[in-house]
N, C-alpha and C positions, 0 to 999 in steps of 0.2 A: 274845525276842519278847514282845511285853504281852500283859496277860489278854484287853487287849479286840481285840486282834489274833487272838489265837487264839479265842477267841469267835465271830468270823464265820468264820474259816475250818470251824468246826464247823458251820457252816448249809448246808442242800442244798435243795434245787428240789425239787417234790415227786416227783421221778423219783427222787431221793435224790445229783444230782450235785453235787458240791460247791462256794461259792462259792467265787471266788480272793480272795486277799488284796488289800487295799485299801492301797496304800502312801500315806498322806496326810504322815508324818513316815517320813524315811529311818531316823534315830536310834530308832525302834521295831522294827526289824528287823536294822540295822545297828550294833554299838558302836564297833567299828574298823575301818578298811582291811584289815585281814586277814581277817574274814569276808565281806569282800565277794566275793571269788570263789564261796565255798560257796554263798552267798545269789543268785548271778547263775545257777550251775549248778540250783539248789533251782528258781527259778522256769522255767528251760528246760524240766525235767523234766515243770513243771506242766503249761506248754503245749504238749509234746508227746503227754501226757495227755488233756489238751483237745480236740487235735487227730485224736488217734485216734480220739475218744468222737463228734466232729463225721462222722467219715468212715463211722462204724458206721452213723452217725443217718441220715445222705444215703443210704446205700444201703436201711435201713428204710424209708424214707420214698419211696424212688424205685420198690420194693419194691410199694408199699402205695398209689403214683399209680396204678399199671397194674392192682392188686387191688379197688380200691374201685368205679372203673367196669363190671369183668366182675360183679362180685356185682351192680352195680342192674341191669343189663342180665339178669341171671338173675333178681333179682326182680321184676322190669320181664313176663315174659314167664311167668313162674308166675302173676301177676296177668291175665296175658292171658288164661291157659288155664282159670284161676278163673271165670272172666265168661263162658264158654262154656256154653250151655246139654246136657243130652244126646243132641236131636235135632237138634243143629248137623250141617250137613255136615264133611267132615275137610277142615282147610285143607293145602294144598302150602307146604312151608315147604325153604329150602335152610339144610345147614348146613355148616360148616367140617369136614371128616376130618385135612386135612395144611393148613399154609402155600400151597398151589397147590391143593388137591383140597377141590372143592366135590362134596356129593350132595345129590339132590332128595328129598323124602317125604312119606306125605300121614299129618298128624296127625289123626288122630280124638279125640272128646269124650272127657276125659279125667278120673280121677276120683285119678290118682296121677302123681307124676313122678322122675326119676332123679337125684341129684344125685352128683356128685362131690364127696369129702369130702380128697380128696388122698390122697397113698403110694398111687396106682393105686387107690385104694377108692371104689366109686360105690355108695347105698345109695336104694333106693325108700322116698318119702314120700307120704303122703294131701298132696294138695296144701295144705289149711289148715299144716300140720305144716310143709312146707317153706316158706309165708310165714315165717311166724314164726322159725323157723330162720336165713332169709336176712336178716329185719330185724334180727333179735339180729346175725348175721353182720356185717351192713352198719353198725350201731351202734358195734359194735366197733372195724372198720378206720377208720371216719370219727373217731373220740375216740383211736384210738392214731397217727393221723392228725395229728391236732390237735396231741397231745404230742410228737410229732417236730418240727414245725413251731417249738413254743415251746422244745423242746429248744435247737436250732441256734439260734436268736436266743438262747438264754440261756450256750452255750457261745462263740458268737463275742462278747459281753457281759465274758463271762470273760478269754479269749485278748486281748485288748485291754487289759482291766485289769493283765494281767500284764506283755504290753506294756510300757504307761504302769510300770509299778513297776520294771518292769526296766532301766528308759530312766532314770527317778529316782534308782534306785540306782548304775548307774553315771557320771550328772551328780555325785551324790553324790563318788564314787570321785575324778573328776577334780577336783572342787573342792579336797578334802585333800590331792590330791599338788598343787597350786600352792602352797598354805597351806602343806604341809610344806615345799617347795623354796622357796617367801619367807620361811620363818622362818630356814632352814639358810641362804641365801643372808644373809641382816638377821646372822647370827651372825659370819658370815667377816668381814662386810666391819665388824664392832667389831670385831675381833680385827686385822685391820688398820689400823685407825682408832687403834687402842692403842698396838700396836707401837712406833709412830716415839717414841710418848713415854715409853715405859720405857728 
């Protein structure tokens, strides 16, 4: 393999995944038909690699669809309760307990709120504390959001490249066994060509 072949394969995304090889000459990868099989198995490898790292990303990312709505929605309604004054009446408000079971409650003017932190952990915050909390929160999923999104376009980028290289390599492969089988065949038929005249 050339230095400048292995040069890019040393380059990564700023996730740190790495790019695939770029086969632009077969003969930078390949010297002979005998390492063509190694080289055809070398890149299967890659794009199964690819692949897994694609399937991790989608479930991240599928993960973090249904996460980044409930956080504005949480912070959506800690703003609500911000903009209440203390002599507000307490509003009725319904909430989820189960998939089918709804209960009714009357929230009064509020000056702190409960949040769930996950692993069963729910911890009281001064309301200012829990904005903030929820913006940092929501920053976060929306930019690891983001990198998931340019992940997948940049793995399925890859898994194509490898593709096309693998697809090259073996057009490669079949080229040299014609070239071999025309030259072996160009050889018999001098050798019979000869014959009658010795």
């Amino acid at each position: 393999m050339s230095s400048k072949a292995q040069g890019k394969d040393a380059q990564t995304n700023p996730r740190g995944i790495p790019y695939a090889p770029f086969v632009d000459k077969v003969e930078d990868y390949v010297s002979s038909r005998a390492e063509v099989d190694g080289t055809m198995k070398s890149f299967q490898e890659m794009i199964s690699k690819y692949q897994f790292m694609e399937a991790n990303t989608q479930r991240r990312k599928a993960g973090l669809d249904e996460k980044v709505p409930d956080i504005q929605k949480t912070l959506d309604t800690v703003r609500f309760l911000k903009t209440r004054k203390p002599d507000s009446d307490a509003i009725e408000a319904t909430f989820e307990l189960n998939d089918t079971l709804y209960a009714k409650a009357l929230v009064p003017p509020t000056e702190e709120v409960y949040l769930w932190l996950g692993a069963n952990v729910m911890l009281a915050y001064p309301i200012v504390e829990a904005e903030t909390l929820l913006e940092g929160k929501l920053s976060g999923a929306q930019q690891t959001l983001e990198n998931c999104e340019e992940d997948l376009d940049f793995l399925r980028e890859q898994i194509t490249t490898l593709e096309v290289a693998t697809a090259r390599v073996y057009n490669w492969d079949v080229t040299m066994k014609r070239k071999e089988k025309a030259e072996s065949g160009e050889e018999v038929d001098g050798k019979k060509k000869r014959l009658p005249n010795g």
